[in-house]
C-alpha positions in Angstrom: -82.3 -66.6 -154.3 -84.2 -69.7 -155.5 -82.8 -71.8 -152.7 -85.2 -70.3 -150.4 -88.7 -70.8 -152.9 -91.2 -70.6 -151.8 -90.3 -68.3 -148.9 -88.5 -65.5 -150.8 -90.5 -66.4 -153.8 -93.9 -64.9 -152.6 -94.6 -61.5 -153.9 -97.6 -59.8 -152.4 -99.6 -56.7 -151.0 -101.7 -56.2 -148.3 -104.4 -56.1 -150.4 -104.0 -59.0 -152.0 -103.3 -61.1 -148.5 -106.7 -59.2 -146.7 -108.8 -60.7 -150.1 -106.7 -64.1 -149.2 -107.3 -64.1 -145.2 -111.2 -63.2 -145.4 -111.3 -66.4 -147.5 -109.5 -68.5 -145.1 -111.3 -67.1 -142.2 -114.7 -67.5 -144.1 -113.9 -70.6 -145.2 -114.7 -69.8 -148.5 -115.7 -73.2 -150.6 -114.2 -71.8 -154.0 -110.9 -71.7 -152.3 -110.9 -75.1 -150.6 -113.2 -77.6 -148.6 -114.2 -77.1 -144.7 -112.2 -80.0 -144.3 -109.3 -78.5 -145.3 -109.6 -75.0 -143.7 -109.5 -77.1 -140.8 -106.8 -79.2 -141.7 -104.5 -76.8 -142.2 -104.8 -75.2 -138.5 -104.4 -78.7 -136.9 -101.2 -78.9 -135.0 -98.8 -81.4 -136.7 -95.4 -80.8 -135.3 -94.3 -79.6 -132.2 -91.8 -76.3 -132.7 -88.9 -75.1 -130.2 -91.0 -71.9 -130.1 -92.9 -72.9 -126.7 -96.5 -73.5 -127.0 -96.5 -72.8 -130.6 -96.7 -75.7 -132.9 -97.0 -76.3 -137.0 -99.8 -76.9 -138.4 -99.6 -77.0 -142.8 -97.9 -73.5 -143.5 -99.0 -71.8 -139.9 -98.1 -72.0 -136.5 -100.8 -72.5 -134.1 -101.5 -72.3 -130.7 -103.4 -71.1 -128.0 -103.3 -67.9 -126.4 -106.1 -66.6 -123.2 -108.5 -68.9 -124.8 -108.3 -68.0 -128.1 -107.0 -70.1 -131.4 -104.2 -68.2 -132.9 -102.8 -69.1 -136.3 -99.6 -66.7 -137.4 -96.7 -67.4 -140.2 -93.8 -64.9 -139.9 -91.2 -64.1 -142.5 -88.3 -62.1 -142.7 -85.2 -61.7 -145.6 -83.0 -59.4 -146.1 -84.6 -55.8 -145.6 -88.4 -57.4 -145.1 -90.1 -58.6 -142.3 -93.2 -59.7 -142.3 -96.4 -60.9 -140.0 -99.9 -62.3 -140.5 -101.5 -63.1 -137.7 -105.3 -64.8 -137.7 -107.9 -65.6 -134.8 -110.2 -68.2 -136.8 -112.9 -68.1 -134.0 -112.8 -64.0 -133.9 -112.4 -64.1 -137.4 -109.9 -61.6 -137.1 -106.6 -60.8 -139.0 -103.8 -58.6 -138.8 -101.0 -58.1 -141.9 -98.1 -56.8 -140.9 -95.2 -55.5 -143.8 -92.4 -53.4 -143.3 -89.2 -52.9 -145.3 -87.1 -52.8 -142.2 -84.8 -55.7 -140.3 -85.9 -54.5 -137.0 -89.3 -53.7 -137.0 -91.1 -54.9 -133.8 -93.7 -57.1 -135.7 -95.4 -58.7 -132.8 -95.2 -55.5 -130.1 -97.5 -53.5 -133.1 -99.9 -56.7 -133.5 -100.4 -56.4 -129.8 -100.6 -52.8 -129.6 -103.3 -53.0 -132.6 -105.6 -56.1 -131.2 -105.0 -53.7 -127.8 -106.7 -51.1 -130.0 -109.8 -53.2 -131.7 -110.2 -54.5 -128.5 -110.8 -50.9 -127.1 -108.1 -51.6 -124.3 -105.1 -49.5 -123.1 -102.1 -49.8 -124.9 -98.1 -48.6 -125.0 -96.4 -48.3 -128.6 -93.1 -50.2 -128.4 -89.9 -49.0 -128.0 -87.3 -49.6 -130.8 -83.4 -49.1 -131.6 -83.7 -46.7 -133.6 -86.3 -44.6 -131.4 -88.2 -43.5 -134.4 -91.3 -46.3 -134.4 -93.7 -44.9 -132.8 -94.5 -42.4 -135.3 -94.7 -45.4 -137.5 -96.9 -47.5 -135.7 -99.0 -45.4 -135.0 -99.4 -44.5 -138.7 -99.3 -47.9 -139.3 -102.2 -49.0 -137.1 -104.3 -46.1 -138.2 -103.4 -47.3 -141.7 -105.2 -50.8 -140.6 -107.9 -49.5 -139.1 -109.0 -47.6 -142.0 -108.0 -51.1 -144.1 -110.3 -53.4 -142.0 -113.0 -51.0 -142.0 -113.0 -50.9 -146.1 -112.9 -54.4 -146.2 -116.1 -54.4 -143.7 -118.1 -52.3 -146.0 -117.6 -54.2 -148.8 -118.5 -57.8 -146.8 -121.4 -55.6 -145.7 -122.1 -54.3 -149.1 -121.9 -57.6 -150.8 -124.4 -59.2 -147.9 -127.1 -56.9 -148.3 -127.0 -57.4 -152.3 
């Protein structure tokens, strides 16, 4: 439905948004300036979302200390999550073809994860996610490494 461009207009992979986010976390000059990087995580307008405020396509705020920056999207069928921690310079994608998939509940359970710390895999209405997170984080962990080795790789070169 063009009405909702560019929101329902975006086509994209986890692949493609992990090449994306390492740019934005690394600031990376052939995509835009340092000023702008930080531009676009500035708060601009306050939201009815709590804490959370927009900045220029992500909502920012500030959570235990930490700078989070996270855009959410969701049509018919899809739901989706990216969720970034600028100072960490960590990221987590989140895509599922499913209208009740709890997006947020699996980011937690998967910084709990990174972070080496005890965690509890959501409950859902349909009493069959857990399976699928826990696919789905192992899935991501074996993503993030990857894209480790190759910063790595392309480092040492």
């Amino acid at each position: 439905d063009i009405s909702y461009f560019p929101s329902e207009g975006l086509i994209s992979s986890v692949d493609e948004l992990s090449k994306w986010l390492l740019s934005t976390l690394n600031q990376d000059a052939k995509l835009l300036q340092k000023s702008a990087f930080k531009e676009m995580l500035t708060p601009l307008r306050k939201t009815n979302w709590g804490k959370i405020e927009m900045g220029l396509g992500w909502q920012v705020y500030t959570k235990n200390d930490i700078s989070v920056a996270q855009h959410a999207g969701s049509i018919t069928g899809y739901k989706s999550l990216l969720i970034t921690y600028p100072e960490t310079k960590r990221a987590i994608i989140i895509l599922a073809n499913a209208k009740n998939v709890p997006r947020w509940q699996i980011a937690k359970v998967i910084n709990h994860i990174l972070d080496d710390k005890p965690y509890e895999l959501p409950n859902s209405e349909q009493g069959k996610y857990k399976t699928y997170i826990l696919l789905s984080c192992f899935a991501l962990l074996l993503i993030v490494a990857s894209l480790i080795l190759k910063i790595t790789r392309r480092k040492s070169l």
